[in-house]
C-alpha positions, 0 to 999 in steps of 0.5 A, a space after each residue: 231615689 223616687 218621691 211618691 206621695 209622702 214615702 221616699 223609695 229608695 232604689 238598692 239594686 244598682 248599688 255596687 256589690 262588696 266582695 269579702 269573699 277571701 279568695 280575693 284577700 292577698 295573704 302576706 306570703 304571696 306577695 314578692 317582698 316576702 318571697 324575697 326574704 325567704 330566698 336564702 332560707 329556701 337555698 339552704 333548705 334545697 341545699 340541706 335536702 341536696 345533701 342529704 339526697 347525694 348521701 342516699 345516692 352514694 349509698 345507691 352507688 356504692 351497692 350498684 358497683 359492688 354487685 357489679 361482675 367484672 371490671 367497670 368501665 366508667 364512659 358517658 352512657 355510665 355517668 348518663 344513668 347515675 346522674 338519672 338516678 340521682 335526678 329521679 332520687 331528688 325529685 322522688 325524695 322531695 315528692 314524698 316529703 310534700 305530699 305527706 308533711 308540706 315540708 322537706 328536712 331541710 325547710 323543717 330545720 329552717 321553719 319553712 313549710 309549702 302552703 296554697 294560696 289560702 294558706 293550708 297544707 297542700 292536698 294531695 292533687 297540689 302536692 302532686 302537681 308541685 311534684 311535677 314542678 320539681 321534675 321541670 325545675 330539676 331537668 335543666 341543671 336545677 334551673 327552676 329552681 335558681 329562677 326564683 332569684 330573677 323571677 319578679 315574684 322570687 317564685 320557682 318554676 315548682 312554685 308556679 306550676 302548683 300555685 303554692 308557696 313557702 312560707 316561714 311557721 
């Protein structure tokens, strides 16, 4: 603050600035607490939608081994590519359900839907590269998604790589 004269100027400009921008605002669902409730919801869901995958895989099986000419010996490479099967099955099954609704069956059954960070539906980028969380989730023995119990943001490895969350409608 200057005096000049009888006026008294007052300088702004090196008033720190305030940011309302809403980037910045951490909504509810992002934070780990409430993540953490939602755990077992989301595991019935995984569960709900595994089931209803395996049931589609069976289907798949059955056809497959009733096309088959001649006896079929079951060995490794067999059980290799069934089990491949079911994995492209599960991450195709809950691909589409993300990129068209933000929600599988089974987190519909429980509310549950996938937003952004700012709380949207997820766009079609961000359904994608949550797609590709499944597929590094669902490689090692479902792990990605077992990491959410011990990750201190309860977040799966699909919830990480996307930077998207479940959140409870």
């Amino acid at each position: 603050m200057q005096r000049k004269g009888r006026r008294t100027i007052i300088d702004i400009s090196r008033q720190p600035g305030l940011d309302f921008d809403d980037q910045n605002y951490e909504a509810e669902f992002t934070l780990p607490g409430y993540q953490q409730k939602l755990l077992l919801p989301r595991t019935y869901a995984l569960l709900t939608d595994l089931a209803i995958v395996f049931g589609l895989f069976l289907i798949f099986v059955v056809a497959t081994l009733s096309e088959m000419a001649g006896d079929l010996t079951i060995n490794r490479t067999v059980l290799g590519i069934y089990a491949a099967a079911y994995l492209i099955l599960v991450v195709a099954y809950l691909s589409l359900f993300m990129l068209s609704t933000s929600q599988t069956t089974g987190m519909r059954v429980l509310n549950l839907t996938v937003v952004n960070r700012r709380g949207n539906p997820l766009t079609p980028p961000e359904a994608l590269m949550r797609a590709f969380g499944y597929l590094i989730s669902a490689t090692p023995v479902m792990f990605g998604f077992l990491w959410a119990y011990i990750d201190p943001e309860h977040l799966t490895w699909a919830d990480k790589v996307s930077e998207t969350f479940v959140k409870k409608q």
